[in-house]
N, C-alpha and C positions, 0 to 999 in steps of 0.2 A: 693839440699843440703840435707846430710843428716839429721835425726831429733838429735837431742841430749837427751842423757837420762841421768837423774841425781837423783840422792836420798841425802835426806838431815838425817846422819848420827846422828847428836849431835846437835840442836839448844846452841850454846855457851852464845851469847848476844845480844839484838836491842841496837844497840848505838843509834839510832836514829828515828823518825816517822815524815813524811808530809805529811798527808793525806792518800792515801792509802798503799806508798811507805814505806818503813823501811829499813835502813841499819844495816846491821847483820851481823854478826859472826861467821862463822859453824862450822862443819865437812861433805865435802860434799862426795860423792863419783860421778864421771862423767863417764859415758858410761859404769858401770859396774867394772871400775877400782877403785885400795882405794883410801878410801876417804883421802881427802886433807884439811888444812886450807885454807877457803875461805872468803872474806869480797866481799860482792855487797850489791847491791839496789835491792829487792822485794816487789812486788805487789804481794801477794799469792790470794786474792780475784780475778786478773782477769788470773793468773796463767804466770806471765811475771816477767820478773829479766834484770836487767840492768847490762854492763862491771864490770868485776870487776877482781881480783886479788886472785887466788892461790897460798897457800903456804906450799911446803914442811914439815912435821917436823924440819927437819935442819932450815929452813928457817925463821921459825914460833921462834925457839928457841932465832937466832941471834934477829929479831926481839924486843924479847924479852927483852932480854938483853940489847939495845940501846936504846929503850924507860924506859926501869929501871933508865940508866945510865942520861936521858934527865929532870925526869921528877921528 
């Protein structure tokens, strides 16, 4: 399998912390492609990240807007 390379653009926000884990908020860029709205789980101490979800600007914006309208 190939490696994955990724660079993390904009640190946005930790929503959250468990020990060494942190859920966060980015701007990531994946395999040299632009970077995207990303939300996962990070271990940066042992260099590991768990599933998570990309999102377009478009997507980011709808988003947005529905948790406006929710919350």
């Amino acid at each position: 399998m190939a490696e994955i390379k990724y660079e993390i653009i904009e640190k946005i926000a930790v929503l959250s912390e468990k020990g060494n884990w942190t859920k966060e908020f980015n701007k990531v860029s994946w395999n040299n492609r632009p970077a995207k709205f990303d939300l996962r789980d990070w271990n940066h101490e042992e260099g590991k990240m768990g599933k998570g979800v990309t999102l377009s600007d478009e997507e980011a914006r709808i988003l947005k807007e529905a948790l406006d309208k929710t919350l």
